[in-house]
C-alpha positions as CSV (number, residue, x, y, z in Angstrom):
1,X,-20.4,-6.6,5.6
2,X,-19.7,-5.9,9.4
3,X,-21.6,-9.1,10.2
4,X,-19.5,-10.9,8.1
5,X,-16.6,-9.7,9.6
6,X,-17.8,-10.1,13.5
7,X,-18.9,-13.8,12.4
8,X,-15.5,-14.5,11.0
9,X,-13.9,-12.8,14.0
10,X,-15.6,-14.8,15.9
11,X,-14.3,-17.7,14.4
12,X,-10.5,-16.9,14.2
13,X,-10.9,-16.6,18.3
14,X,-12.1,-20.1,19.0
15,X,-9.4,-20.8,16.1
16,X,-6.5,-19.7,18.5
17,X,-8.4,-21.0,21.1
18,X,-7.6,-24.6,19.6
19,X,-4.4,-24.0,18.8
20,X,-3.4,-22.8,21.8
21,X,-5.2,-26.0,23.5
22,X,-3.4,-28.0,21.2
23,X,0.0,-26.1,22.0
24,X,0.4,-25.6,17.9
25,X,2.5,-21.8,17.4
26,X,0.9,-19.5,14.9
27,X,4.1,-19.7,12.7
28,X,3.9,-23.6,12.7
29,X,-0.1,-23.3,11.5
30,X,0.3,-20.5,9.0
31,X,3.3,-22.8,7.2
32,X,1.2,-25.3,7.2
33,X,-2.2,-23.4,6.0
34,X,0.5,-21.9,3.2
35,X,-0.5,-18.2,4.4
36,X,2.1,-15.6,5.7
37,X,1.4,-14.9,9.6
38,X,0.5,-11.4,8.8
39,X,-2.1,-12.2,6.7
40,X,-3.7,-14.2,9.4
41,X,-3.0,-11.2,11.9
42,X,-4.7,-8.7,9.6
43,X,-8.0,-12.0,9.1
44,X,-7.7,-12.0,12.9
45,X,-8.0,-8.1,13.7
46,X,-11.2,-7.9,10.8
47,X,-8.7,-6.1,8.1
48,X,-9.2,-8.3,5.3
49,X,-11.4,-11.5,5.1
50,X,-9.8,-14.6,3.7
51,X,-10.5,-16.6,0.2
52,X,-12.6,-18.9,0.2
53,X,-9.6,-21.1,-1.1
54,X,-7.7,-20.1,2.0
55,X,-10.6,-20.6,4.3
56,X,-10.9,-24.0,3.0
57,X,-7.1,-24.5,4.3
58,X,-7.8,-23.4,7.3
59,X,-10.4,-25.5,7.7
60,X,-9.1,-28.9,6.5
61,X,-5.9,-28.0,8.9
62,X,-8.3,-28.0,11.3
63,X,-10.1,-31.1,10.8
64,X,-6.8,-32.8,10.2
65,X,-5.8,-31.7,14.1
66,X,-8.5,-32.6,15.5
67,X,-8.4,-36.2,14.8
């Protein structure tokens, strides 16, 4: 489980890395994701691992700012 949690880790920094590139706020993503900013916080610092339902948000939020 620890790998699981560095990997995702991992990718909630290059994440915020793209956000910030993009000048997006963490409030204006997590509305838009549909998840409470502290439940990103606690993803982000390895507390709790999203749902694969959520991940999938994140993701296609993603994809969607990229083009």
């Amino acid at each position: 489980m620890h790998i699981l949690i560095q990997i995702m880790q991992d990718e909630f920094l290059i994440i915020n890395e793209k956000l910030k590139a993009l000048g997006v706020k963490h409030q204006d993503f997590c509305r838009e994701v549909g998840i409470h900013p502290s439940t990103w916080q606690r993803w982000r610092n390895g507390e709790i691992l999203p749902n694969l339902r959520n991940w999938q948000k994140v993701q296609s939020y993603m994809r969607k700012i990229r083009s």
